[in-house]
C-alpha positions as CSV (number, residue, x, y, z in Angstrom):
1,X,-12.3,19.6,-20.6
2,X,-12.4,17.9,-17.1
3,X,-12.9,14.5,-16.4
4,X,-15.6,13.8,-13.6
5,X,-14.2,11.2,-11.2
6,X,-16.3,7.8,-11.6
7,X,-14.6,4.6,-11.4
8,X,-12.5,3.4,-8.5
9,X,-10.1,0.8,-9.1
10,X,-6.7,1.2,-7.3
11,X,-6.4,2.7,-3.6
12,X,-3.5,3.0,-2.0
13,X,-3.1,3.8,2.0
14,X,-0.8,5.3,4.1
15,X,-1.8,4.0,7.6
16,X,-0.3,6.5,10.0
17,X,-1.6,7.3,13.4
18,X,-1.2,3.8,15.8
19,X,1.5,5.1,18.2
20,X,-0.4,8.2,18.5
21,X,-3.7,6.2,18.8
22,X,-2.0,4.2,21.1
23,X,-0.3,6.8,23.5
24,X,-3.3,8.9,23.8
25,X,-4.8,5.8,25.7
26,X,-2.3,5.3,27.4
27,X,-1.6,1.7,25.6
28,X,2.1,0.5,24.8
29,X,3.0,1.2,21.1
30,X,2.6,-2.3,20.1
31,X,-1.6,-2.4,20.7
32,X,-1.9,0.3,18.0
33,X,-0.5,-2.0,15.5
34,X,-2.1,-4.6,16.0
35,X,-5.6,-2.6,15.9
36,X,-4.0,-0.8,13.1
37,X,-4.1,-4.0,11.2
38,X,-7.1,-5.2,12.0
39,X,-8.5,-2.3,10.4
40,X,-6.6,-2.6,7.1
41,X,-8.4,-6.0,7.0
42,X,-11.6,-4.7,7.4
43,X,-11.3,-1.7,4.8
44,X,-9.8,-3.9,2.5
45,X,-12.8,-6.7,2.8
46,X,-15.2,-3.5,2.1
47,X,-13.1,-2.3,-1.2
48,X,-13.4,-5.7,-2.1
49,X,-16.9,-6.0,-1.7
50,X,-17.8,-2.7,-3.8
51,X,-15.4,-4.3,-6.5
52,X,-12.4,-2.0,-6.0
53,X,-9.7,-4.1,-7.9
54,X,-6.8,-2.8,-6.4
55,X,-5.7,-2.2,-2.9
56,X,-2.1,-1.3,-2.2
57,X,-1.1,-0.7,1.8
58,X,2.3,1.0,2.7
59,X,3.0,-1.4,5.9
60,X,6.9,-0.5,6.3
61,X,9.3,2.4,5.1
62,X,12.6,2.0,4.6
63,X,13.0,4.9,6.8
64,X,11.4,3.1,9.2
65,X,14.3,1.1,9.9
66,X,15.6,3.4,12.4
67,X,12.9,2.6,14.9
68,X,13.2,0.8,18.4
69,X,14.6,-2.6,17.7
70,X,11.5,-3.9,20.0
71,X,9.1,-2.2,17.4
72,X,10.9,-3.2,14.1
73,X,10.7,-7.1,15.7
74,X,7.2,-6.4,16.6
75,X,5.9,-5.3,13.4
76,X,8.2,-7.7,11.8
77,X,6.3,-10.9,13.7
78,X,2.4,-8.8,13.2
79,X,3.3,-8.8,9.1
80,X,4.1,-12.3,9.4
81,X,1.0,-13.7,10.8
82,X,-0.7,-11.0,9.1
83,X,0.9,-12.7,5.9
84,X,-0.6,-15.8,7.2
85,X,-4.4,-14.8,7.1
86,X,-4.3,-13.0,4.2
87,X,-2.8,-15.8,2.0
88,X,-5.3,-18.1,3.2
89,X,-8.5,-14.6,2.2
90,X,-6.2,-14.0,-1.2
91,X,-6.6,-18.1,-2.3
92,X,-10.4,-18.2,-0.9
93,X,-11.2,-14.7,-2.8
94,X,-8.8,-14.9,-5.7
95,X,-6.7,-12.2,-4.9
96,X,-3.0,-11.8,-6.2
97,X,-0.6,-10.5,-3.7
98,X,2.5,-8.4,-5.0
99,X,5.2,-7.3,-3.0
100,X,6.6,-3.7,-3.2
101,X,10.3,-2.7,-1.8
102,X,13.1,-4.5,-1.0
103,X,13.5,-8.1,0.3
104,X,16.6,-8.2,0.9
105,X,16.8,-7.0,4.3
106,X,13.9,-8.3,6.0
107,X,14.4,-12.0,7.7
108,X,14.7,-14.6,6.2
109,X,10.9,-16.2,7.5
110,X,9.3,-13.1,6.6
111,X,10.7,-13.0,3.1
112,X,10.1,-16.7,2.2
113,X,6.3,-16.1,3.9
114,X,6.5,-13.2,1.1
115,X,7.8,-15.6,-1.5
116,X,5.1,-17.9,-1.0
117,X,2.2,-15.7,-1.0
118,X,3.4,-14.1,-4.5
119,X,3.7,-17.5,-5.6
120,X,0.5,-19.0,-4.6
121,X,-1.2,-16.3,-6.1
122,X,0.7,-15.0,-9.1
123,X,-2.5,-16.6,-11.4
124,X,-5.3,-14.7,-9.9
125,X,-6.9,-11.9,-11.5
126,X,-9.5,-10.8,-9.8
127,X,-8.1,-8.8,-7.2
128,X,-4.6,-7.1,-6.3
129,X,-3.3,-6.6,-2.7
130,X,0.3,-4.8,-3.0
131,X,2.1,-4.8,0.3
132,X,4.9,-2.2,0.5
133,X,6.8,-3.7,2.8
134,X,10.7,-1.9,3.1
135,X,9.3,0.3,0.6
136,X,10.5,4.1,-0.2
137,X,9.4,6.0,-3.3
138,X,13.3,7.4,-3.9
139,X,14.5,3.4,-3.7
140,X,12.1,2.8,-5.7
141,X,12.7,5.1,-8.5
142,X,16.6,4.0,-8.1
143,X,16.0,0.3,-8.8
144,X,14.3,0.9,-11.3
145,X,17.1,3.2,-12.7
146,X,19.3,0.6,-11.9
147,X,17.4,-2.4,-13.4
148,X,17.3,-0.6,-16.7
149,X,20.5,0.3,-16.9
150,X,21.7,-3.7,-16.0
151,X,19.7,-4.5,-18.7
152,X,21.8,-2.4,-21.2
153,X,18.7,-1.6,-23.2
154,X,17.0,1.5,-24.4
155,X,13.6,2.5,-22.7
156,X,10.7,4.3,-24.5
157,X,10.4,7.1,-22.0
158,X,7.1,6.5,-19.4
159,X,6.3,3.4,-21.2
160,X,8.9,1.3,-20.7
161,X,9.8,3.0,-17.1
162,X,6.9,1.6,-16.0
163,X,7.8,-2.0,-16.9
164,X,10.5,-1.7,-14.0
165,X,8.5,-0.5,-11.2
166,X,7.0,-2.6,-8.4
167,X,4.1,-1.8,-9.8
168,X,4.7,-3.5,-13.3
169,X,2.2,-6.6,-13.0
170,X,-0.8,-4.5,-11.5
171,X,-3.7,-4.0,-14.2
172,X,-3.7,-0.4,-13.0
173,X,-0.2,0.5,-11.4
174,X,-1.6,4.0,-10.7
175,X,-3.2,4.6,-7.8
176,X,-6.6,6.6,-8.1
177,X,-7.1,7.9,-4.9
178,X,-4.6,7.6,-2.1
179,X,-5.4,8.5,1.9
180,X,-2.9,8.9,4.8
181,X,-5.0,8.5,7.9
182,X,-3.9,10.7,11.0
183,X,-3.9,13.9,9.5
184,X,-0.6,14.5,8.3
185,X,-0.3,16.3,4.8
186,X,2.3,14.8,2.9
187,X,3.0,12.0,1.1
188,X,6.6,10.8,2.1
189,X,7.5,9.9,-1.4
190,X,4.8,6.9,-1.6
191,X,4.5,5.7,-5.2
192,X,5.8,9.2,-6.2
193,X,5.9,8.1,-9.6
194,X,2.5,6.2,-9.9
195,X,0.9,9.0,-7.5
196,X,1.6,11.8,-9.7
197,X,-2.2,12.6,-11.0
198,X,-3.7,10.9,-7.9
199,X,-6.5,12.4,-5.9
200,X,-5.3,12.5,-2.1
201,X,-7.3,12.9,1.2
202,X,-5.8,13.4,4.9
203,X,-8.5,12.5,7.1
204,X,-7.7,13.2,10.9
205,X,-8.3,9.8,11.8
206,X,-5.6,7.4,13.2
207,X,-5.6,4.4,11.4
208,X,-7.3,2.4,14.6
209,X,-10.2,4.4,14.4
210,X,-10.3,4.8,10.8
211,X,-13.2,2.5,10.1
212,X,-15.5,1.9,7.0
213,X,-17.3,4.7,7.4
214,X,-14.6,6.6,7.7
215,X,-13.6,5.3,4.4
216,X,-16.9,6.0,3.0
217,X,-16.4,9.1,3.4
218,X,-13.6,9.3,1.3
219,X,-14.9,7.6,-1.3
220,X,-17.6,10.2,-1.3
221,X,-15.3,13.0,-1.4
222,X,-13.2,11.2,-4.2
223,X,-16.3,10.7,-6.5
224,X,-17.7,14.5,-6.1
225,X,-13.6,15.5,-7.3
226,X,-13.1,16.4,-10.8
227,X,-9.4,14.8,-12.2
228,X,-7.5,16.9,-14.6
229,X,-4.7,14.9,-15.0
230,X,-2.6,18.1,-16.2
231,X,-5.2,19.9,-18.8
């Protein structure tokens, strides 16, 4: 029997698209992050106003490394400030930030900015904002491997599995619906273990452009999907 998709309470994104937003107009690289991320702020004030609990944004791979030094210390200084606003949304709104990836390569001010925000927020309830930030799905999946194994203990399959991922403290750690803006059809091994009975959509939008009603119209497409999850 198939379940008709209803409820909504975990998206994920995969913003893609702002150096191709920007180049097509002729802007340097660094403008289409930063509208990049004024958009992510918008579409995550609307999911919060239609009482979508859950929001998790992939801001940095750990891929992504192996981009122009500029860039990396670009994006590097945008999640900062960006860490900056949103602490002082997540403490007005009651929203728990959780971190997802690796901090132990990012600087030092960025991780303690990191520290803080889960920190200030761990009591909150109401609302989840996970920021994958040095994130990969494969890392992922290995420190989690590795964090069981440390702990010398034996793990009740999916359940316990689970307890190790980034994910762990989320009320829902799967995502329901997950959208890459820009087109491209693949996933690149984002919450590959939390995604795996996750509706996806690959609107051709780049992430600048991809406003609210852009995300309506996922939303729209999401609710008319019918989830299996396997049967």
């Amino acid at each position: 029997m198939n379940n008709v998709t209803s409820e909504l309470n975990h998206v994920a994104i995969i913003p893609d698209g702002n150096r191709r937003w920007a180049q097509a107009k002729g802007l340097p690289t660094v403008e289409g992050h930063r509208k990049g991320f004024e958009m992510i702020q918008k579409l995550a004030k609307y999911l919060r106003s239609i009482d979508v609990k859950t929001l998790t944004v992939w801001a940095f791979s750990t891929e992504n490394w192996s981009r122009d030094k500029k860039e990396v210390d670009y994006l590097m200084g945008i999640y900062e400030r960006w860490l900056d606003i949103d602490l002082k949304t997540a403490l007005k709104e009651q929203i728990r930030i959780i971190h997802l990836g690796r901090k132990d390569r990012l600087k030092e001010s960025l991780r303690k900015k990191l520290e803080e925000a889960e920190d200030k927020t761990k009591h909150f309830t109401k609302f989840y904002l996970g920021v994958a930030l040095d994130y990969g799905g494969r890392d992922e999946i290995l420190r989690t491997v590795k964090a069981i194994h440390d702990t010398r203990s034996t793990i009740d399959a999916e359940k316990d599995f689970d307890l190790f991922l980034d994910t762990k403290d989320f009320p829902q750690p799967n995502p329901d619906l997950v959208i890459r803006t820009s087109g491209e059809q693949r996933t690149s091994g984002f919450l590959i273990w939390q995604s795996a009975y996750s509706e996806y959509i690959f609107p051709k939008v780049h992430l600048p452009d991809f406003t609210v009603e852009e995300l309506k119209k996922c939303i729209d497409e999401y609710r008319n999907r019918q989830r299996r999850f396997g049967v």
